[in-house]
Jmol script that loads the backbone (N, CA, C; Angstrom):
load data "model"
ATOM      1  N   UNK A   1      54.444 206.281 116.412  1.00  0.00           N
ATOM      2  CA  UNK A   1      53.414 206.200 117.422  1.00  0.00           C
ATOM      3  C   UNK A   1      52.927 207.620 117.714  1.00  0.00           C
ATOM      4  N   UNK A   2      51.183 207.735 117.910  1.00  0.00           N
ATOM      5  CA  UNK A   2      51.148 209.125 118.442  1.00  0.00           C
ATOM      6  C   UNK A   2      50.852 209.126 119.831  1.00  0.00           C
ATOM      7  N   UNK A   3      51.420 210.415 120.020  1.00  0.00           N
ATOM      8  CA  UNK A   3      51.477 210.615 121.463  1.00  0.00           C
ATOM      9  C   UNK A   3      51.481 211.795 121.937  1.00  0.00           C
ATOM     10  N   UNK A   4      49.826 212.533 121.446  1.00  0.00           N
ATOM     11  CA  UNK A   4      49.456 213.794 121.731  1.00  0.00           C
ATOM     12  C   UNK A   4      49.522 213.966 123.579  1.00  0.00           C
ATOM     13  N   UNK A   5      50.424 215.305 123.741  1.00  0.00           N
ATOM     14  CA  UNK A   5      50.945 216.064 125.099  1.00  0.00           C
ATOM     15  C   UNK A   5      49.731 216.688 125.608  1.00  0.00           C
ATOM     16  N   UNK A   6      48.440 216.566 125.388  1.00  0.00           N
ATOM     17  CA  UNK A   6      47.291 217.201 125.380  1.00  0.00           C
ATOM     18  C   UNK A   6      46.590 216.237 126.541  1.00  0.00           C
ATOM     19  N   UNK A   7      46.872 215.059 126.309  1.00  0.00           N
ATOM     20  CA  UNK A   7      46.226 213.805 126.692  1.00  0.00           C
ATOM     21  C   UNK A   7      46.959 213.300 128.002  1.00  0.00           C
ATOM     22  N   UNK A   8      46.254 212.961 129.328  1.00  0.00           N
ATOM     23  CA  UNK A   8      46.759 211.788 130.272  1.00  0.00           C
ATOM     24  C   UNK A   8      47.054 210.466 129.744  1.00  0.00           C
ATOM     25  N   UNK A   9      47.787 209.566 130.610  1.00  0.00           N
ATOM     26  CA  UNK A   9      47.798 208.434 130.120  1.00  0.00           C
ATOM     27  C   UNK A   9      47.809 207.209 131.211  1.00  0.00           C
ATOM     28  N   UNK A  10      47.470 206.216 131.043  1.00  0.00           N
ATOM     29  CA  UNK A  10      47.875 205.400 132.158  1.00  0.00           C
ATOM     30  C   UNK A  10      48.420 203.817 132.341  1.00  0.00           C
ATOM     31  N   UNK A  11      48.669 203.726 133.252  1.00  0.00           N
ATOM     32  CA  UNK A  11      50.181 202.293 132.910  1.00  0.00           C
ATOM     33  C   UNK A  11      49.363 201.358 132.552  1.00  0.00           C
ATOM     34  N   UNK A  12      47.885 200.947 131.789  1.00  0.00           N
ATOM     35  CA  UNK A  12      47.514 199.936 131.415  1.00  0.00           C
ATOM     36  C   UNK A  12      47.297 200.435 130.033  1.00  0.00           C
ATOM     37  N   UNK A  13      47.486 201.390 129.213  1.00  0.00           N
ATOM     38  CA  UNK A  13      47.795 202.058 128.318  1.00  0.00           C
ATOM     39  C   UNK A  13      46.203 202.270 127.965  1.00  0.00           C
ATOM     40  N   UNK A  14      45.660 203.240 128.538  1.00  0.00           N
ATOM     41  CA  UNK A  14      44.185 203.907 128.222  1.00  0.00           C
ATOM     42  C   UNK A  14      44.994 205.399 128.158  1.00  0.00           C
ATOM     43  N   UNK A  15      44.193 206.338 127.728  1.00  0.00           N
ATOM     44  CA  UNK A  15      44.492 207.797 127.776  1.00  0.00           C
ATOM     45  C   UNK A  15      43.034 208.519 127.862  1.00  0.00           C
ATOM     46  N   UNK A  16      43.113 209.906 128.415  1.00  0.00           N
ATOM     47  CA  UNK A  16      41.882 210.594 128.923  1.00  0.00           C
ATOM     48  C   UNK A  16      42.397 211.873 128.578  1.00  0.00           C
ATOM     49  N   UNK A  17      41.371 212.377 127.876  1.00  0.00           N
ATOM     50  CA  UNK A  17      41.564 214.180 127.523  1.00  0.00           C
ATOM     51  C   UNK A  17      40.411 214.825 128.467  1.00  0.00           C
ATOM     52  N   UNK A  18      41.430 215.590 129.362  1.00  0.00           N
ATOM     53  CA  UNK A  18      40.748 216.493 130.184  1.00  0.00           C
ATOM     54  C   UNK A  18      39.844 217.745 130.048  1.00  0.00           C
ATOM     55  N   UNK A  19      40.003 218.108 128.660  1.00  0.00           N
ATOM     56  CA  UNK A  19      38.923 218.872 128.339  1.00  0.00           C
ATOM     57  C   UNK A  19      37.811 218.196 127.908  1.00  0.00           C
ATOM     58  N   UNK A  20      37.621 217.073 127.131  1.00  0.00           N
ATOM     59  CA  UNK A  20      36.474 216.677 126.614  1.00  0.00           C
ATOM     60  C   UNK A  20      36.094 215.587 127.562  1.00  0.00           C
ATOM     61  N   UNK A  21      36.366 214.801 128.527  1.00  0.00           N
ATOM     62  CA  UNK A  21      36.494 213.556 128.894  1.00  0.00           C
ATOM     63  C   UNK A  21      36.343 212.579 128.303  1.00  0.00           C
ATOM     64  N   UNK A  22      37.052 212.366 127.175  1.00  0.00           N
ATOM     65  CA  UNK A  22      37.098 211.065 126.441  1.00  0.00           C
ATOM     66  C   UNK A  22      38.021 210.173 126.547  1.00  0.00           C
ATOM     67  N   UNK A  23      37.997 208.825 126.437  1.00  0.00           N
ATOM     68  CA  UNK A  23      38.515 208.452 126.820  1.00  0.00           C
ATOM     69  C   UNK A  23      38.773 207.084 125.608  1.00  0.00           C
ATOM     70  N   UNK A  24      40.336 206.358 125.922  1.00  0.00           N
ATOM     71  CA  UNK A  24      40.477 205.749 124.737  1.00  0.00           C
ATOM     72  C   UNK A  24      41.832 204.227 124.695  1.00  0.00           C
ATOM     73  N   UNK A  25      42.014 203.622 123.969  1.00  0.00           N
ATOM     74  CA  UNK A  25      42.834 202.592 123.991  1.00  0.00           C
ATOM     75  C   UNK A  25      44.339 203.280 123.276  1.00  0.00           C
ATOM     76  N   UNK A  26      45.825 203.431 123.921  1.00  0.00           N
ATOM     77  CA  UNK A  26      46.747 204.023 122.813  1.00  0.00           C
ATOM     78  C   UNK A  26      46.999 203.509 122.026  1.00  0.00           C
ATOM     79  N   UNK A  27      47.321 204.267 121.208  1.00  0.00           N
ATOM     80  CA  UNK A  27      48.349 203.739 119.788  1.00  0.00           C
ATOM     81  C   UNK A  27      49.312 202.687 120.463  1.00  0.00           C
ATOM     82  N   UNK A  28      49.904 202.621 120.954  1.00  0.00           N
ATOM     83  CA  UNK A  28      51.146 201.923 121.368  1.00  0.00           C
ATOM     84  C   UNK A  28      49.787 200.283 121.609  1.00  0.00           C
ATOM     85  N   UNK A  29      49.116 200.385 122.236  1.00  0.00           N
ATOM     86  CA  UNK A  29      48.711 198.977 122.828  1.00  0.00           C
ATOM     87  C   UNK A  29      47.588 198.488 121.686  1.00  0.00           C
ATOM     88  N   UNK A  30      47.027 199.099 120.581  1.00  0.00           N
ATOM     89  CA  UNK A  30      46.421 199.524 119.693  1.00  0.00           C
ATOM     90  C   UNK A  30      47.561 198.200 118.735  1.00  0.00           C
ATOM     91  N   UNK A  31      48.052 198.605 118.612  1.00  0.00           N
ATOM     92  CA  UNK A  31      49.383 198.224 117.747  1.00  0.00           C
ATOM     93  C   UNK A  31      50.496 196.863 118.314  1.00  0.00           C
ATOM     94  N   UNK A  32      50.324 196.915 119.596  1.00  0.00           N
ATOM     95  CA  UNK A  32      50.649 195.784 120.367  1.00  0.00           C
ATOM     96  C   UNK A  32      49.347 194.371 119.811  1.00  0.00           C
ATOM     97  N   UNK A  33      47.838 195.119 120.119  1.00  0.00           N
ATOM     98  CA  UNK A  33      47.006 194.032 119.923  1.00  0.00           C
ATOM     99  C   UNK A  33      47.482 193.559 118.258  1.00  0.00           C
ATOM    100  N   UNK A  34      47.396 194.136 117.572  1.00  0.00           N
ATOM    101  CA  UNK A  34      47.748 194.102 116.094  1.00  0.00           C
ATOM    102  C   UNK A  34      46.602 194.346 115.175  1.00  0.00           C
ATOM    103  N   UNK A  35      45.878 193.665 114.886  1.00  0.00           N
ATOM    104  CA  UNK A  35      44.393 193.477 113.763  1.00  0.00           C
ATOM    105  C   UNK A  35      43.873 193.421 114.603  1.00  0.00           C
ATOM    106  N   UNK A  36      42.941 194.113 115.473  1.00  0.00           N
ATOM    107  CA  UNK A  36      41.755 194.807 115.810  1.00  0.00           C
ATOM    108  C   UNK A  36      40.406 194.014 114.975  1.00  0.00           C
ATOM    109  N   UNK A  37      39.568 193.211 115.781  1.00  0.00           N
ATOM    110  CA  UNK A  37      38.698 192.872 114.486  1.00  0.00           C
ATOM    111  C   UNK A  37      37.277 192.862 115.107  1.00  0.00           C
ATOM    112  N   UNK A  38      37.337 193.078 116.562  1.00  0.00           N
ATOM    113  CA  UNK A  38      36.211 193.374 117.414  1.00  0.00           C
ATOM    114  C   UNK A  38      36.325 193.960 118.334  1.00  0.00           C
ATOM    115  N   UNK A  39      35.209 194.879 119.368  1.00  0.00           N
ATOM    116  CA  UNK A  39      34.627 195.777 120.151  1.00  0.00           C
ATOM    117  C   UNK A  39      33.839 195.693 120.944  1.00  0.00           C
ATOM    118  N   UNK A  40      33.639 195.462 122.011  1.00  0.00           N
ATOM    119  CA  UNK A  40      32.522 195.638 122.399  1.00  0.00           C
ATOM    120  C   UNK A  40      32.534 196.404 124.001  1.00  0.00           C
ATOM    121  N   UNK A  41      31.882 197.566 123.639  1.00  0.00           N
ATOM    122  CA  UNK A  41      31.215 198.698 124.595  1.00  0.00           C
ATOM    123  C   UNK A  41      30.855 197.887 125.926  1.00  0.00           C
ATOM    124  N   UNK A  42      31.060 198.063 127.031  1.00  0.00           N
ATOM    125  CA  UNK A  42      30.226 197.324 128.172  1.00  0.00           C
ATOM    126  C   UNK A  42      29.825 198.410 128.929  1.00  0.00           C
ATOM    127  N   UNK A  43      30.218 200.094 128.793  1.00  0.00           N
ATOM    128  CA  UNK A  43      29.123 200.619 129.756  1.00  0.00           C
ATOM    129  C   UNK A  43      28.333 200.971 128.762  1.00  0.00           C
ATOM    130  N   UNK A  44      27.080 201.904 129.784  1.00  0.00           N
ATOM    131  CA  UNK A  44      26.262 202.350 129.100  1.00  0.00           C
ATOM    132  C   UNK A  44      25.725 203.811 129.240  1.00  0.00           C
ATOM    133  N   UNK A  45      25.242 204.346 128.040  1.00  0.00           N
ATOM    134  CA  UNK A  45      25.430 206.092 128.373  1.00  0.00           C
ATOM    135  C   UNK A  45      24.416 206.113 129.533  1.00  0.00           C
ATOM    136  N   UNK A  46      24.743 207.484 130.429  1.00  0.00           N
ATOM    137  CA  UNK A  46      23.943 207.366 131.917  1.00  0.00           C
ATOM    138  C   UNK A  46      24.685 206.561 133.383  1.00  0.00           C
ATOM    139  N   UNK A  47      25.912 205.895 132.343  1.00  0.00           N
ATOM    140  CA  UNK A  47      26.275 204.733 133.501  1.00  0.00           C
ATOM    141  C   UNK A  47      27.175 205.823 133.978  1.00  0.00           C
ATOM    142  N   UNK A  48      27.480 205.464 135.855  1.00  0.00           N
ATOM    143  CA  UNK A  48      28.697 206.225 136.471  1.00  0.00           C
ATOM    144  C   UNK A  48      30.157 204.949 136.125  1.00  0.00           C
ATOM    145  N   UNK A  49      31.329 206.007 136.176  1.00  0.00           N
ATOM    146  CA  UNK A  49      32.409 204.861 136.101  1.00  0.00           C
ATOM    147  C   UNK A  49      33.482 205.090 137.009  1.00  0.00           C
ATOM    148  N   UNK A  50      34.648 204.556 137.070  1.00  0.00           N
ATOM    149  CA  UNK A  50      35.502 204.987 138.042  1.00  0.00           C
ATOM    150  C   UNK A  50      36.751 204.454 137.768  1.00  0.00           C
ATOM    151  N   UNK A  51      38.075 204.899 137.918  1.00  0.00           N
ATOM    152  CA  UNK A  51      39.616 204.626 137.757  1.00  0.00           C
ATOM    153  C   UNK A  51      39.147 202.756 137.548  1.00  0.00           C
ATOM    154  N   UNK A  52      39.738 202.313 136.646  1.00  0.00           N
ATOM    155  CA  UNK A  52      39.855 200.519 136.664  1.00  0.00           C
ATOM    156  C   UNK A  52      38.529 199.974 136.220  1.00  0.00           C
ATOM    157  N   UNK A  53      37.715 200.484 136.109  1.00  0.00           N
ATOM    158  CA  UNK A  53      36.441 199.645 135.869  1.00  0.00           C
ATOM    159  C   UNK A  53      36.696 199.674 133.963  1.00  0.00           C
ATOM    160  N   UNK A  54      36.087 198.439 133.829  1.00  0.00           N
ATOM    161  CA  UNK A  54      35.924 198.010 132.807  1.00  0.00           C
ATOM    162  C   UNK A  54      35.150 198.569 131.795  1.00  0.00           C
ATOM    163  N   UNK A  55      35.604 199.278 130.509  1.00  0.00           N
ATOM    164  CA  UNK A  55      34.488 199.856 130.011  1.00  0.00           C
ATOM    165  C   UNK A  55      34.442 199.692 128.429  1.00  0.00           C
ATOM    166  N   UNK A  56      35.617 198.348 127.989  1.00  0.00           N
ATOM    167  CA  UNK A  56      35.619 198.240 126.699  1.00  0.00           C
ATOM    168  C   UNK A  56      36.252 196.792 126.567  1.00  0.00           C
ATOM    169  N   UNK A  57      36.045 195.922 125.894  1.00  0.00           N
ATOM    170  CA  UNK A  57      36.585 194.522 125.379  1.00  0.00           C
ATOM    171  C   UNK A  57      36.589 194.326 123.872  1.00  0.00           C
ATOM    172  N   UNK A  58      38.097 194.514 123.859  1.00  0.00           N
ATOM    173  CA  UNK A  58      38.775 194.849 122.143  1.00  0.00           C
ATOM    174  C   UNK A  58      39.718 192.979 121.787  1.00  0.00           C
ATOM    175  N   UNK A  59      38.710 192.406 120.910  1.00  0.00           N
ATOM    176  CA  UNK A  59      39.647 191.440 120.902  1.00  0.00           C
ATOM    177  C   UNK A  59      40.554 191.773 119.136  1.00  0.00           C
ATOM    178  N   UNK A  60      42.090 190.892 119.352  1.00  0.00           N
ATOM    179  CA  UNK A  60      42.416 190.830 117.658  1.00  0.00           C
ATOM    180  C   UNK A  60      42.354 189.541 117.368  1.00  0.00           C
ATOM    181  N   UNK A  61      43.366 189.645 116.504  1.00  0.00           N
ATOM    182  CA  UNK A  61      43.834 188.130 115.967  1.00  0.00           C
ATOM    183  C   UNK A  61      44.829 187.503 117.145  1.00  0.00           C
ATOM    184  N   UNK A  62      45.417 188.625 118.108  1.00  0.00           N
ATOM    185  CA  UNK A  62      46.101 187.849 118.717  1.00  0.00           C
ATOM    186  C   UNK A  62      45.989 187.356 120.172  1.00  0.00           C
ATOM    187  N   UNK A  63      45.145 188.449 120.320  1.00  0.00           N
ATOM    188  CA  UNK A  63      44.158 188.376 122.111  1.00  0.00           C
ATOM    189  C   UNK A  63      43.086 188.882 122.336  1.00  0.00           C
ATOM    190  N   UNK A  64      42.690 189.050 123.333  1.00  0.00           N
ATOM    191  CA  UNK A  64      41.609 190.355 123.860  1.00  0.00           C
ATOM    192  C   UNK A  64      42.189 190.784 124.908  1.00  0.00           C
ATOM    193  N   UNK A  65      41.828 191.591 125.087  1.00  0.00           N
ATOM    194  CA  UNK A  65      41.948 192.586 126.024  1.00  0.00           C
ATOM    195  C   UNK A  65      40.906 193.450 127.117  1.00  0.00           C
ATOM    196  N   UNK A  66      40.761 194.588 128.268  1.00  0.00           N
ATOM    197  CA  UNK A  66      39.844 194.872 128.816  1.00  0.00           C
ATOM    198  C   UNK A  66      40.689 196.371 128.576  1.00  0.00           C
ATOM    199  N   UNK A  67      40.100 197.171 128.470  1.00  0.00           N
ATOM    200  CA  UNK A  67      39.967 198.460 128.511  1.00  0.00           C
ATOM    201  C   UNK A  67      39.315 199.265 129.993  1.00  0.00           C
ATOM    202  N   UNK A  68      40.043 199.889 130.658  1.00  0.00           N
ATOM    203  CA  UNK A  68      39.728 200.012 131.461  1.00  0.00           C
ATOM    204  C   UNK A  68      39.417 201.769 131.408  1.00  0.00           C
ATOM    205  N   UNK A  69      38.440 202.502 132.269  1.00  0.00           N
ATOM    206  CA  UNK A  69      38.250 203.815 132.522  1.00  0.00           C
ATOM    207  C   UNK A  69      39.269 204.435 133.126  1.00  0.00           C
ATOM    208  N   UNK A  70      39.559 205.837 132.629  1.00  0.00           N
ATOM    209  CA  UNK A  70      40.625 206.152 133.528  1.00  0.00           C
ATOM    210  C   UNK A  70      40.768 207.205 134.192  1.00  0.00           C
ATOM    211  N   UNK A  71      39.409 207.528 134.325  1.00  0.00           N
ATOM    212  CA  UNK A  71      38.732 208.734 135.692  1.00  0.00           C
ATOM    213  C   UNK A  71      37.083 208.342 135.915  1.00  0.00           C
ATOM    214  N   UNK A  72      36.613 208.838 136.788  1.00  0.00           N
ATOM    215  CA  UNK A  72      35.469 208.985 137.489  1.00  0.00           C
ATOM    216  C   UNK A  72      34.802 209.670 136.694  1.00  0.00           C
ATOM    217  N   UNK A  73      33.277 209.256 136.296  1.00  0.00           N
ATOM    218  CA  UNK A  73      32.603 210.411 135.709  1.00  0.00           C
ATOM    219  C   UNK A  73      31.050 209.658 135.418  1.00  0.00           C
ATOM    220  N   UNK A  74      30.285 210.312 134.700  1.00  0.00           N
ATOM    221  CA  UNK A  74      28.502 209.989 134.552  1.00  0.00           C
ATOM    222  C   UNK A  74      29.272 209.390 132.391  1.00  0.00           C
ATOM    223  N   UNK A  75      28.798 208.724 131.789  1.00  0.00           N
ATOM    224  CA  UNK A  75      29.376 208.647 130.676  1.00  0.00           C
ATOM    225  C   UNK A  75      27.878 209.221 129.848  1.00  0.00           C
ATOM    226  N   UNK A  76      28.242 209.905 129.120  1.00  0.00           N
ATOM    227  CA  UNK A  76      27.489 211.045 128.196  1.00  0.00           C
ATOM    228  C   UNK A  76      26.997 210.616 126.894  1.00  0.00           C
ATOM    229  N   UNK A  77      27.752 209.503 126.505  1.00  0.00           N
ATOM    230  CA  UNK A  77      27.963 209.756 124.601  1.00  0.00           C
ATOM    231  C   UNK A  77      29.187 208.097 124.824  1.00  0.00           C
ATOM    232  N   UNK A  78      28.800 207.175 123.704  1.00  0.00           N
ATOM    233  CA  UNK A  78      29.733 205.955 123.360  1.00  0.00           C
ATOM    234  C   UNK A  78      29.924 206.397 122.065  1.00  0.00           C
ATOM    235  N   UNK A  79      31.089 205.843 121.719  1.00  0.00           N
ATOM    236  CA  UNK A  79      31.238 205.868 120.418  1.00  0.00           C
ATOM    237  C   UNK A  79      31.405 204.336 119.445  1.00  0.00           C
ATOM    238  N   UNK A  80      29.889 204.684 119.006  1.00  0.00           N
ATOM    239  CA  UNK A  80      28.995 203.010 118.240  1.00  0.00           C
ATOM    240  C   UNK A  80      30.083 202.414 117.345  1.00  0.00           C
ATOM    241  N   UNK A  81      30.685 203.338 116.568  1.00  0.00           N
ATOM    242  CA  UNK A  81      31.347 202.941 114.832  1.00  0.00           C
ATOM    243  C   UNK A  81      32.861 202.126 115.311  1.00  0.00           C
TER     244      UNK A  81
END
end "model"
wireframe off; spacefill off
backbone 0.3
color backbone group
C-alpha cells in the first residue's frame, strides 16, 4: 500500500496534499473497492467545497462509493481521465 508522509488523510479514507491542494481516494480504499470501472466528478471547476461534501462517485464491481472533500477551498482544475 502507498502511503506517502507528504499527504493528510482522513477516516473516510480521502487524502489532501497541502502544497498543491489535491485531493484524492487512498490506495487502501482504492483496493478495498477492488475493479474500479466508473467515475463520476460531481463538482465543478469554480465550485466552492468544504470538509464532507461530496465531490466524487467511484463505483466497482463490488459497490459505489462517495468520495468526499477533505478541506475547504474554490476547486481550480478536475481531473477528466
Amino acid at each position: 500500500m502507498n502511503i506517502p508522509s507528504n499527504l493528510k488523510y482522513t477516516k473516510t479514507d480521502e487524502w489532501f496534499d497541502p502544497a498543491t491542494g489535491a485531493m484524492g481516494l487512498t490506495d487502501y480504499a482504492q483496493g478495498q473497492l477492488s475493479d474500479i470501472v466508473f467515475v463520476e466528478i460531481v463538482t465543478s471547476v469554480g465550485e466552492q467545497t468544504a470538509p464532507g461534501k461530496a465531490i466524487a462517485s467511484v463505483e466497482s464491481v463490488k459497490a459505489a462509493a462517495e468520495t468526499y472533500a477533505s478541506a475547504s477551498g474554490k476547486v481550480v482544475a478536475v481531473n477528466e481521465e
